[in-house]
C-alpha positions, 0 to 999 in steps of 0.5 A: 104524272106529266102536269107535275113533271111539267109544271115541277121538274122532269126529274128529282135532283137529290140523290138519296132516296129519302131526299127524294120523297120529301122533294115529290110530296113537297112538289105535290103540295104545291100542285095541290095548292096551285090547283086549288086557288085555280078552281073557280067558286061556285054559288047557287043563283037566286030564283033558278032550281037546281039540277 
C-alpha cells in the first residue's frame, strides 16, 4: 500500500465511491505495468547447469 500511495496518490480524489474503485484498479494497472517493464529478462547461460 505505500509503493502505490507513493508512486499514484496518497489519497483517492472522486468523491463517490464507485468513482473511486475505478481510479484504485486504474492506478493498480499502471503499477503493474510499470512493475512489469522494471523486471529484468532472465536467460539460461550456454555451458553452465542450472541450479
Amino acid at each position: 500500500m505505500s509503493r502505490y500511495k507513493q508512486l499514484i496518490s496518497p489519497k483517492l480524489d472522486l468523491r463517490d465511491f464507485n468513482g473511486q474503485v475505478v481510479e484504485a484498479l486504474a492506478g493498480v494497472k499502471v503499477m503493474n505495468k510499470m512493475l512489469t517493464l522494471g523486471m529484468p529478462v532472465r536467460q539460461a547461460l550456454k555451458g553452465r547447469p542450472t541450479l
